[in-house]
Backbone as a printed PyTorch tensor [residue, N CA C, xyz], in Angstrom:
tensor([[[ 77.9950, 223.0730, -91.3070],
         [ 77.1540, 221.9590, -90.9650],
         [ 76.3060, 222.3170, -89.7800]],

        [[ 75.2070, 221.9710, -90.2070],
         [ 74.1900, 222.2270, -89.0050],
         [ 74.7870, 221.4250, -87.6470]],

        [[ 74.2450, 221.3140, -86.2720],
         [ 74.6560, 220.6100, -85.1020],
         [ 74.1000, 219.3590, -85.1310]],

        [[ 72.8010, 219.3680, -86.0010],
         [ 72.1330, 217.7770, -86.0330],
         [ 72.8260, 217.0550, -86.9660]],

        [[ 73.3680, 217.2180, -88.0910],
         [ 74.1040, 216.7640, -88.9500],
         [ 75.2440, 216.4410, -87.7980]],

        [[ 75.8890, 216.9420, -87.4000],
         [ 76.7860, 216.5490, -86.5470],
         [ 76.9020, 215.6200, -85.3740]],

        [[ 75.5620, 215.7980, -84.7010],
         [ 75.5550, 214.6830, -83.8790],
         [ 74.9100, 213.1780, -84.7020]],

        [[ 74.5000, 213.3220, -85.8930],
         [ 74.4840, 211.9330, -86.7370],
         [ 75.9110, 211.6180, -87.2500]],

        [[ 76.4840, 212.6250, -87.2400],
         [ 77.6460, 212.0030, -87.9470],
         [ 78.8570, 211.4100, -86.5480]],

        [[ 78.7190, 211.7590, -85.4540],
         [ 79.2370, 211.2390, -84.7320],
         [ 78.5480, 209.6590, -84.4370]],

        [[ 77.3340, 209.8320, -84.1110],
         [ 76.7070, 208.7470, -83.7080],
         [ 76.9800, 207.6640, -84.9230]],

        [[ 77.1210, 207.9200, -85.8160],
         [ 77.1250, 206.9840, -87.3640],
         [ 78.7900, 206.2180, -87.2470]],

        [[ 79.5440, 207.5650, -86.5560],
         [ 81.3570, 207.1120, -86.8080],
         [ 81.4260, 206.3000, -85.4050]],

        [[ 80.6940, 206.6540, -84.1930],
         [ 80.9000, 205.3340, -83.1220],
         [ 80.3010, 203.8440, -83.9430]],

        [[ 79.1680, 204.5060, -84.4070],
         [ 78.6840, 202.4420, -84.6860],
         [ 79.5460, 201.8560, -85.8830]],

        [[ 80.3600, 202.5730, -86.5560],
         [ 81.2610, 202.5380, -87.4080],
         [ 82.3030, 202.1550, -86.6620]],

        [[ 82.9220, 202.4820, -85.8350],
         [ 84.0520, 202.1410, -84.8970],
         [ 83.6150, 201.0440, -84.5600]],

        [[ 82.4270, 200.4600, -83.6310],
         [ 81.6910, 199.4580, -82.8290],
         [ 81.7220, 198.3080, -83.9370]],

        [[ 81.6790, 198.2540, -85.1340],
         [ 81.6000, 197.4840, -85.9210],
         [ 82.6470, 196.8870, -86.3490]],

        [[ 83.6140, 197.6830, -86.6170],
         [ 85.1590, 197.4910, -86.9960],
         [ 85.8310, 196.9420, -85.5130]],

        [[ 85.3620, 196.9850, -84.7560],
         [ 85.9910, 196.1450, -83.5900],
         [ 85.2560, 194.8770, -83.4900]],

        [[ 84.0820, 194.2810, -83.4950],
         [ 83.3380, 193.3110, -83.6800],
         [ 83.6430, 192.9210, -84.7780]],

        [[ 84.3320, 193.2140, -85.8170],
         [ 84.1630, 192.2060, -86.9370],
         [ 84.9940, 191.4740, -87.2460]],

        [[ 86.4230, 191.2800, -85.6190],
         [ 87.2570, 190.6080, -85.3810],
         [ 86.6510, 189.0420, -85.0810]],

        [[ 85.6550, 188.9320, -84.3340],
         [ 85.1750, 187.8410, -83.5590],
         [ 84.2980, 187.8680, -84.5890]],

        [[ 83.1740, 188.5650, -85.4830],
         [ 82.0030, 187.9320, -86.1180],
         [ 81.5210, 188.3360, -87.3250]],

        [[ 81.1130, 187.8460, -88.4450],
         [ 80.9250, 188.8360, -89.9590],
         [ 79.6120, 189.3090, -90.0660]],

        [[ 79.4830, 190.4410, -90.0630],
         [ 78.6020, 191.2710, -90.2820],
         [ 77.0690, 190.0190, -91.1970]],

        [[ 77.6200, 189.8140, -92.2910],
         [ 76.5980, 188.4100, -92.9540],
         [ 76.2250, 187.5550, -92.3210]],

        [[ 77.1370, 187.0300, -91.0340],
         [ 76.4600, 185.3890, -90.5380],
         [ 76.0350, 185.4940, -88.8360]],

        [[ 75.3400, 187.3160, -89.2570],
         [ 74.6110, 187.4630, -87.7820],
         [ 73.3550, 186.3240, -87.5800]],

        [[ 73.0510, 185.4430, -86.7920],
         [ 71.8890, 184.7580, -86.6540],
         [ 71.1850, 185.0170, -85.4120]],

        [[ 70.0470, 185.4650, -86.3390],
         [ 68.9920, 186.0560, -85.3130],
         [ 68.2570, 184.7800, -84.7260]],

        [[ 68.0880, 184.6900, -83.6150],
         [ 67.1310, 183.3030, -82.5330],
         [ 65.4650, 183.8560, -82.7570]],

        [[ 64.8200, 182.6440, -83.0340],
         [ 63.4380, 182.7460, -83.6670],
         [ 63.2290, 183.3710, -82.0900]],

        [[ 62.1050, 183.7940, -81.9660],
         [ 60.9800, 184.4280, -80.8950],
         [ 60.8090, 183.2570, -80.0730]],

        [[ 60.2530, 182.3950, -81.1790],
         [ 59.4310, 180.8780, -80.9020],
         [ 60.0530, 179.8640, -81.3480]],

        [[ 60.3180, 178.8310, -80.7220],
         [ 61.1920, 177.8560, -81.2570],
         [ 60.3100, 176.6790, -81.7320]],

        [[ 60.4120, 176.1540, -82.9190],
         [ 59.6640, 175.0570, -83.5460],
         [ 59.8970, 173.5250, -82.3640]],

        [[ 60.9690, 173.5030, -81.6520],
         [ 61.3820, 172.1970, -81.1450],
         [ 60.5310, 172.2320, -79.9760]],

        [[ 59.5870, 171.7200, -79.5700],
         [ 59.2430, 171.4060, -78.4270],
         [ 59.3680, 170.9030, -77.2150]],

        [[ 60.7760, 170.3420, -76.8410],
         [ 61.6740, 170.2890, -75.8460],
         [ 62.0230, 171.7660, -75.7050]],

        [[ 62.0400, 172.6210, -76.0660],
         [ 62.8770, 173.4790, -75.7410],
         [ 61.7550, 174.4260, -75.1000]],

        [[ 60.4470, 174.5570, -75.1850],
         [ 59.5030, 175.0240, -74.5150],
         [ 58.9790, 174.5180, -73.2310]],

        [[ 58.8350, 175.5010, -72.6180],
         [ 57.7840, 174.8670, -71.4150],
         [ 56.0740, 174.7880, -71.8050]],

        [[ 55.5460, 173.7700, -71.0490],
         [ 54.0950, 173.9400, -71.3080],
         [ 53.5080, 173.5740, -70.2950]],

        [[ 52.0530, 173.7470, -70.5190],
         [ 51.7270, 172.9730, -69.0360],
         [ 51.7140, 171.4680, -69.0680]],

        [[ 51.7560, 171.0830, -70.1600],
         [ 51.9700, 169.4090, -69.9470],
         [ 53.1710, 169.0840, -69.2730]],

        [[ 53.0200, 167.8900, -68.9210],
         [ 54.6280, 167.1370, -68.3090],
         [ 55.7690, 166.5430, -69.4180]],

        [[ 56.6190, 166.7850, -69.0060],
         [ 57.6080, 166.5250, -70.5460],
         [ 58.7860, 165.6670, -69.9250]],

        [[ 59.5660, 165.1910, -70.1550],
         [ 60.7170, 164.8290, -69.5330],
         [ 61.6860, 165.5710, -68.6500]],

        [[ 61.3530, 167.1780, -68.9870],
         [ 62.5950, 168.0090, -68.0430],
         [ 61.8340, 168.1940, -66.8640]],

        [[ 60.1940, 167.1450, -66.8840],
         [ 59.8640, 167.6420, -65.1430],
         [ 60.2360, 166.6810, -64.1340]],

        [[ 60.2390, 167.0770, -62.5910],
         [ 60.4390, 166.4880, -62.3570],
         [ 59.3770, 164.6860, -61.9100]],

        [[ 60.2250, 163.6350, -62.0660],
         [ 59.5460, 162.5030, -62.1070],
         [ 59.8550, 161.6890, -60.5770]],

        [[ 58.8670, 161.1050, -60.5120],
         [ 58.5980, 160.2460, -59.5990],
         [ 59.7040, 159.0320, -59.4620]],

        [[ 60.0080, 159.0800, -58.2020],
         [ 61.5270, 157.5870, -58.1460],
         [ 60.5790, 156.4070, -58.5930]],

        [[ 60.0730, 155.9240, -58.1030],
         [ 59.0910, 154.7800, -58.7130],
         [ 59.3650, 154.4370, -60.2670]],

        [[ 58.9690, 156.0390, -60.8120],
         [ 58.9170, 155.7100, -62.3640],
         [ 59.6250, 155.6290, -62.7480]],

        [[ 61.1880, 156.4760, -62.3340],
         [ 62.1000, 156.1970, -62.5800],
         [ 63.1390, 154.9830, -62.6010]],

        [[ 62.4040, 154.1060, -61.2570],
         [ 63.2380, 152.8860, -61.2740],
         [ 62.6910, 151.8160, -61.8550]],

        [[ 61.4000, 152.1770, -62.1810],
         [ 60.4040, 150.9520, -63.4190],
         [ 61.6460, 150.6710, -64.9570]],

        [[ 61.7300, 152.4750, -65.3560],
         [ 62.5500, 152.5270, -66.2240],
         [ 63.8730, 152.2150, -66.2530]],

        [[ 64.6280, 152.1120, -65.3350],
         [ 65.6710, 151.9440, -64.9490],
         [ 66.0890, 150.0470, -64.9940]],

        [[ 64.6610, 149.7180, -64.7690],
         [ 64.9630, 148.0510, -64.4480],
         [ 64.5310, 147.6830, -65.8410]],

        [[ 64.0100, 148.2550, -66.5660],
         [ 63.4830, 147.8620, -67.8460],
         [ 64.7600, 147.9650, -68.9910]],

        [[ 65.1740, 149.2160, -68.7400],
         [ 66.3680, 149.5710, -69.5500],
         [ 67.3530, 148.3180, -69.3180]],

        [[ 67.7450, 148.0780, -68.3800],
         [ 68.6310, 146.9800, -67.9040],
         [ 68.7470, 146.0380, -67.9000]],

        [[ 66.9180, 145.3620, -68.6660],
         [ 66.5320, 143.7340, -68.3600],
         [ 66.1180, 143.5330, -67.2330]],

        [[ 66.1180, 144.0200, -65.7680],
         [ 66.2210, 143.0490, -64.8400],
         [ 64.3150, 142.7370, -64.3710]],

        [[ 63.7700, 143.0220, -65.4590],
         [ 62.2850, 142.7520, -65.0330],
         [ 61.7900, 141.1310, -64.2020]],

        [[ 62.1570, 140.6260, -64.8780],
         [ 62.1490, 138.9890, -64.2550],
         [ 62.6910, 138.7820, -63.1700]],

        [[ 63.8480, 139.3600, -62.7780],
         [ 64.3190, 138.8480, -61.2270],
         [ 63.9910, 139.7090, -59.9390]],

        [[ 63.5880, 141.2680, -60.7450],
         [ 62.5870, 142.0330, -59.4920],
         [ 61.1580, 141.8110, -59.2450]],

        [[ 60.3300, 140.4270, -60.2720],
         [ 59.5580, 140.0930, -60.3570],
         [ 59.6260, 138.9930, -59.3610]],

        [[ 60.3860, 138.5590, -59.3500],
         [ 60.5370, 137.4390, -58.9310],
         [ 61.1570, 137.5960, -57.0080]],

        [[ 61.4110, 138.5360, -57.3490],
         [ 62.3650, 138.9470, -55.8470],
         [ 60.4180, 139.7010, -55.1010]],

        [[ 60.0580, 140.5030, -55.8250],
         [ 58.5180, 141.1300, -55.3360],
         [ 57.4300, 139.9070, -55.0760]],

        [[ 57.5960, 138.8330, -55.7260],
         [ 56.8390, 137.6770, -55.1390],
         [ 57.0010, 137.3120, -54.1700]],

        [[ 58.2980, 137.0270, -53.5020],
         [ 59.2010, 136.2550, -52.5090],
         [ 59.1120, 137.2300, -51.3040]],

        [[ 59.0580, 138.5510, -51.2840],
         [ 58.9150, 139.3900, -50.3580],
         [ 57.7240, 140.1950, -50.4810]],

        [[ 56.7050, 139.5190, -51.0200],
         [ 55.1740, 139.7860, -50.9620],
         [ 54.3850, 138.8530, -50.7580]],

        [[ 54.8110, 137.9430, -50.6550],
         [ 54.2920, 136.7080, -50.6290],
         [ 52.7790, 136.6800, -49.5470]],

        [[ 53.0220, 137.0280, -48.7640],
         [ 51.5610, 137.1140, -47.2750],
         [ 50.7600, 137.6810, -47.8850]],

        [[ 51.0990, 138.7800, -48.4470],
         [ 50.3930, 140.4790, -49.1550],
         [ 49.2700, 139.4630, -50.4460]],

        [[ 50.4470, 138.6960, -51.2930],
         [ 49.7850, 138.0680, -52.3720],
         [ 48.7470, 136.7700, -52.0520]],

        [[ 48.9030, 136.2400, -50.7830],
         [ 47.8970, 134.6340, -50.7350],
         [ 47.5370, 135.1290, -49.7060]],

        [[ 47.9100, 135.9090, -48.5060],
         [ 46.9410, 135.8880, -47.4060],
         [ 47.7760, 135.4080, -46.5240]],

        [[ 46.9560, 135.9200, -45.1090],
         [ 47.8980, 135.3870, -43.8210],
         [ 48.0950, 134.0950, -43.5030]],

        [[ 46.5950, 133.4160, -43.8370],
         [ 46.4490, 132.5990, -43.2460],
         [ 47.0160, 131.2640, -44.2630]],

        [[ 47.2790, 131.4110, -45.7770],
         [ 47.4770, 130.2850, -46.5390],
         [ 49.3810, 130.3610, -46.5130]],

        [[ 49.8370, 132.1100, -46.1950],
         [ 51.0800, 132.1070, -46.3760],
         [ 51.7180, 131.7280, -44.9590]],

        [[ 51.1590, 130.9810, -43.6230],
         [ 51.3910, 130.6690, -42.1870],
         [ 51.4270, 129.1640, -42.4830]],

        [[ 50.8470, 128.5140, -43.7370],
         [ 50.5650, 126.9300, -43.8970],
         [ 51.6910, 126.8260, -45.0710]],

        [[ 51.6060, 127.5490, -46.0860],
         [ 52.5310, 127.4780, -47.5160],
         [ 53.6040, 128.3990, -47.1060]],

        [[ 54.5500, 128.0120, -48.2050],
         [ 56.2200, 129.0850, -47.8130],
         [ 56.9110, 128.3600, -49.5270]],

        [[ 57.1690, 129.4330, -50.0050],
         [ 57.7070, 129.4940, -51.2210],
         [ 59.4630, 128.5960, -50.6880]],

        [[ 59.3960, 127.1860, -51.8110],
         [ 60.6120, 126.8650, -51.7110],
         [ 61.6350, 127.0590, -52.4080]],

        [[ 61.4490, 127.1550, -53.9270],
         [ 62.0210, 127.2190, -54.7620],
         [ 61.7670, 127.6690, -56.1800]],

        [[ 62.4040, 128.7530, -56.5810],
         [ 62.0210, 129.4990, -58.0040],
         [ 62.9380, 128.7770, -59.3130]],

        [[ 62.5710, 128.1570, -59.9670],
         [ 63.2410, 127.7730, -61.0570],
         [ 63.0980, 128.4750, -62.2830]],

        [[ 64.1520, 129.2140, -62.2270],
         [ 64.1160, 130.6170, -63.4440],
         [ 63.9600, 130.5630, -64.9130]],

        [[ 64.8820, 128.7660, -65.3100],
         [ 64.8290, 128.2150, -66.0110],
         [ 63.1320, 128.0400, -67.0620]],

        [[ 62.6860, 127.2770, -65.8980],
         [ 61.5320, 127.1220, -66.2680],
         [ 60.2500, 127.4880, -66.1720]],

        [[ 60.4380, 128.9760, -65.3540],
         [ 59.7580, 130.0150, -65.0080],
         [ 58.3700, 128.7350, -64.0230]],

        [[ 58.9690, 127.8710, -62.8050],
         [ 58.2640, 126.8210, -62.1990],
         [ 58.4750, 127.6840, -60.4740]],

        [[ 57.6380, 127.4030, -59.6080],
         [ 57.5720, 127.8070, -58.5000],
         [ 57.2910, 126.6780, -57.5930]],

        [[ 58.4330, 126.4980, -56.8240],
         [ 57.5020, 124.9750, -56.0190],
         [ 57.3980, 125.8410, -54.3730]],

        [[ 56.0500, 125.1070, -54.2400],
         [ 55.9780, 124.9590, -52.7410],
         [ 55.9490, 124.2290, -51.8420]],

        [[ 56.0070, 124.5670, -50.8870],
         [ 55.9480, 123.2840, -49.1550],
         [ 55.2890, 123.9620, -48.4560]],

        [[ 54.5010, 122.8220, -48.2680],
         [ 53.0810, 122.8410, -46.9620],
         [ 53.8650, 122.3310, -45.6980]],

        [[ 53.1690, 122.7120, -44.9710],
         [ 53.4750, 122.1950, -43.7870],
         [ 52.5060, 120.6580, -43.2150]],

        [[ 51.4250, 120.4270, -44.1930],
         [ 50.9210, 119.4530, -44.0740],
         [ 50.2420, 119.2720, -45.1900]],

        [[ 50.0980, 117.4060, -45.3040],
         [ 49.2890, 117.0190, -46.9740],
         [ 48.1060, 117.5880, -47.0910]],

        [[ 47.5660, 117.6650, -46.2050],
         [ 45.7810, 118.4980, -46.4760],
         [ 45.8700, 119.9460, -46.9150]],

        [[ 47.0090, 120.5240, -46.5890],
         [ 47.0480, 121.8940, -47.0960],
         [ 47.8400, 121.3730, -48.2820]],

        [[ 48.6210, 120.7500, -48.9700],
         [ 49.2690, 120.2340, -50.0860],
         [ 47.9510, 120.2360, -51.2210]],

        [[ 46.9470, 119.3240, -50.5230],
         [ 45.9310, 118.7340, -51.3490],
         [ 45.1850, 120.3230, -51.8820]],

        [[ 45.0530, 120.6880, -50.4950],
         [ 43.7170, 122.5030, -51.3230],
         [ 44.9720, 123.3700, -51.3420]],

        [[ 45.9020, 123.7870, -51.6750],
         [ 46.6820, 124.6510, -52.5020],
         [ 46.2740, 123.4930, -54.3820]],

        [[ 46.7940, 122.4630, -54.2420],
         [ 46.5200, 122.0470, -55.3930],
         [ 45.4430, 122.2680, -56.4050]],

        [[ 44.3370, 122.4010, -55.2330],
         [ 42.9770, 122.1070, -56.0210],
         [ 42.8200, 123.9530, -56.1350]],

        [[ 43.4630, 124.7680, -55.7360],
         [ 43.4390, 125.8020, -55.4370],
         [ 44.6910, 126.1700, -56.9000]],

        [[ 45.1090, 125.9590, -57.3500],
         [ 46.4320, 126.4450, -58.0770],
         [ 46.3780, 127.3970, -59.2070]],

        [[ 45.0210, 127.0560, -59.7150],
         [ 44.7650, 127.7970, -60.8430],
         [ 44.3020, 129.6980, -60.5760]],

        [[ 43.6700, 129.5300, -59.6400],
         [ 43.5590, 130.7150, -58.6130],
         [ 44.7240, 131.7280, -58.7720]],

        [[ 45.3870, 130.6170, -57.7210],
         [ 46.7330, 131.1750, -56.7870],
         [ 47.6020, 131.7260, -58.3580]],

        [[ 47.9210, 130.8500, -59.4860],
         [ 48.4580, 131.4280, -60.1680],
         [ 47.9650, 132.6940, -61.2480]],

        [[ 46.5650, 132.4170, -61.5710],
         [ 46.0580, 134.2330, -61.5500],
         [ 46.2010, 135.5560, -60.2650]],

        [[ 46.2380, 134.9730, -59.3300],
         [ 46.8120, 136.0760, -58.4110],
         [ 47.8450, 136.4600, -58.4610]],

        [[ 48.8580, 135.4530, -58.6790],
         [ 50.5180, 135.6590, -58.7970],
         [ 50.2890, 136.6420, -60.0620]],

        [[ 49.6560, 136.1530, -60.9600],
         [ 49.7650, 136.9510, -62.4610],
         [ 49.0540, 138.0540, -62.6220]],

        [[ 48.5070, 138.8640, -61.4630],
         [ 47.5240, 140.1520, -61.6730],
         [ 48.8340, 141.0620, -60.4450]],

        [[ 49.6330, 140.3040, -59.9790],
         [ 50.0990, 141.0570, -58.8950],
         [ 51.8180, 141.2510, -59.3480]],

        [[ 52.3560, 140.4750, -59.3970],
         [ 53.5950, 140.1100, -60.1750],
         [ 53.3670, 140.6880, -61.5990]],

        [[ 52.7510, 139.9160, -62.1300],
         [ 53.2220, 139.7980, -63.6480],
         [ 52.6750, 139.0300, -64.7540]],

        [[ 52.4390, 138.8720, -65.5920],
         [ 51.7610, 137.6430, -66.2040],
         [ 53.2520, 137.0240, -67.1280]],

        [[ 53.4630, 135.6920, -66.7790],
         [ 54.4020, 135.1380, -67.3070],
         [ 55.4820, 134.8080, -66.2320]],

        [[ 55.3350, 135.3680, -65.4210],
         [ 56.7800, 135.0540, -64.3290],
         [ 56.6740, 133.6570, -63.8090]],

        [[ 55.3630, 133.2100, -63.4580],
         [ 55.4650, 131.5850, -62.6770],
         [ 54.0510, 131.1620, -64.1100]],

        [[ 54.2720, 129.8440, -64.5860],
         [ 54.0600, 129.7140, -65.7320],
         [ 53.1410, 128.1550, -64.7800]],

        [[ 54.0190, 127.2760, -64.1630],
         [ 53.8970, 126.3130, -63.6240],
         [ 54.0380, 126.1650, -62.2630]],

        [[ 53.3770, 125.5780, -61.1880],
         [ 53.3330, 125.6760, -59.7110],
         [ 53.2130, 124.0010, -59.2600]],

        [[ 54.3510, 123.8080, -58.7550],
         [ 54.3400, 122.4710, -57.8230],
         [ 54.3010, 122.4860, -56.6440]],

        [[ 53.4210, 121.7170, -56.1380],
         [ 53.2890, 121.5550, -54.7650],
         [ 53.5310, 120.6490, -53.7150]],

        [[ 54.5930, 120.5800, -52.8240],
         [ 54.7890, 119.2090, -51.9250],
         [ 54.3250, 119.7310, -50.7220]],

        [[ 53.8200, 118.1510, -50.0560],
         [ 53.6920, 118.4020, -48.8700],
         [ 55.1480, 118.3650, -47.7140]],

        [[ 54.7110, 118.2050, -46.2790],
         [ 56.2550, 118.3210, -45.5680],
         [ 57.1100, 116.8920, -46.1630]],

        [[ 58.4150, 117.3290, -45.4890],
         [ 59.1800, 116.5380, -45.6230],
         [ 59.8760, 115.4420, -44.4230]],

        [[ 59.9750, 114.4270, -44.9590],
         [ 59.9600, 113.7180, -43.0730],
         [ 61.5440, 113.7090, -43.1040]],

        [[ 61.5280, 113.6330, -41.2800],
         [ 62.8830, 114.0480, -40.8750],
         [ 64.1890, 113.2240, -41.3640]],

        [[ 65.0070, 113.8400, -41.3440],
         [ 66.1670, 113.1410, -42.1820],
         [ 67.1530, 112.2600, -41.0700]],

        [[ 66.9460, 112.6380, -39.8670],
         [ 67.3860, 112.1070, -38.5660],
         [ 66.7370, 111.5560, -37.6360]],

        [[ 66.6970, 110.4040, -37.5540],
         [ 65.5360, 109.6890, -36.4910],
         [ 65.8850, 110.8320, -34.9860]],

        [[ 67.0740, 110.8240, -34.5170],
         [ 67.0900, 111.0330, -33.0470],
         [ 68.4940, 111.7460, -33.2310]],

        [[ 69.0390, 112.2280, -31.9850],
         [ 69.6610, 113.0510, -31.8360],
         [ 71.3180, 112.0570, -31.6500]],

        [[ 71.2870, 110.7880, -30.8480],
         [ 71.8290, 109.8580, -30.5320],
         [ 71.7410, 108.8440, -31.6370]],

        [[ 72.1950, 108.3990, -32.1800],
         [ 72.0580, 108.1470, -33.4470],
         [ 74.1520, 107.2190, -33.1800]],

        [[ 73.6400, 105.9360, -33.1860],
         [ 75.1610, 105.3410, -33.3600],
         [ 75.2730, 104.6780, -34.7970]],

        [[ 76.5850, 105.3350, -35.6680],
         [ 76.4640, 104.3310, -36.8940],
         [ 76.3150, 102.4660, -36.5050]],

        [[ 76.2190, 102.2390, -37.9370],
         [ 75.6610, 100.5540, -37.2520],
         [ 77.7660,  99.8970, -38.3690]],

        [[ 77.7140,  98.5160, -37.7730],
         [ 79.1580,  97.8690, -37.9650],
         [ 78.5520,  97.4410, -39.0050]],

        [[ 78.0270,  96.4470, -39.1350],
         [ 77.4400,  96.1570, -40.6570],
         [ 76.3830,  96.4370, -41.1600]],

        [[ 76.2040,  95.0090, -42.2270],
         [ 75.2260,  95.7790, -43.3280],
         [ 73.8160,  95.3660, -42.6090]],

        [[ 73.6770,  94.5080, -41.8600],
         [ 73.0510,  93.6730, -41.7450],
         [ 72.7750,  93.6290, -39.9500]],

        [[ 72.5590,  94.7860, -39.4460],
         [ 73.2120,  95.2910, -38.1970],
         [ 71.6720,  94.9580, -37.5790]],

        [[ 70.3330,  95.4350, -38.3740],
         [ 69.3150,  96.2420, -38.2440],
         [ 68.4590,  94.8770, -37.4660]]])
């Protein structure tokens, strides 16, 4: 035998050996070769943005409150602690959010006086497109407005009376 014949025939009886030890763990038939290119497009990078980049907390907690339902009560909580931001300094120093009725998606307010009662009123239709470009459209549906409320205690000294008929 020539020497080249020989070093094929060695090289042929190692991958022969190499094989017969591998074909404990794997069958020669159900080698699977991995495409070059993968058809799934998650599994590529591109230059677009995809979900495995990284995202913005913001967007993340939009999604997060959406997934969960809680759109309506962080709507509602962003009114209440935006409130100046949403009407202004000067209408949110006269008005002050009293009460959110979730029920009936209703918002009441209190003035600090009837003349500001009267132009928030005449004002409402406004105020509730602002609420609805800033908030949300749908969160306050209906807006009531009172003026102050008179004191519930004449005086500080205050003696109950013996009868009915005391006065």
């Amino acid at each position: 035998m020539s020497e080249e014949n020989i070093k094929n025939d060695a090289a042929s009886n190692a991958l022969a050996r190499a094989r017969a030890r591998n074909s404990k763990f794997r069958n020669k038939n159900s080698i699977l070769k991995r495409p070059r290119f993968s058809n799934n497009q998650e599994t590529r990078s591109s230059a677009h943005p995809d979900n495995r980049d990284p995202q913005f907390l913001g967007n993340l907690m939009k999604k997060f409150v959406k997934d969960n339902g809680w759109q309506k009560p962080t709507s509602v909580a962003d009114l209440i602690s935006r409130w100046p931001e949403i009407v202004g300094e000067e209408i949110s120093s006269h008005v002050s959010i009293d009460i959110f009725n979730a029920d009936t998606n209703e918002l009441i307010l209190r003035t600090d006086s009837s003349a500001w009662a009267t132009q928030i009123r005449l004002l409402s239709s406004d105020l509730k497109r602002r609420i609805a470009l800033e908030v949300g459209d749908g969160v306050v549906k209906t807006l009531k407005i009172y003026g102050p409320t008179q004191p519930k205690q004449k005086g500080l000294w205050r003696v109950p009376s013996m009868r009915k008929n005391d006065y």
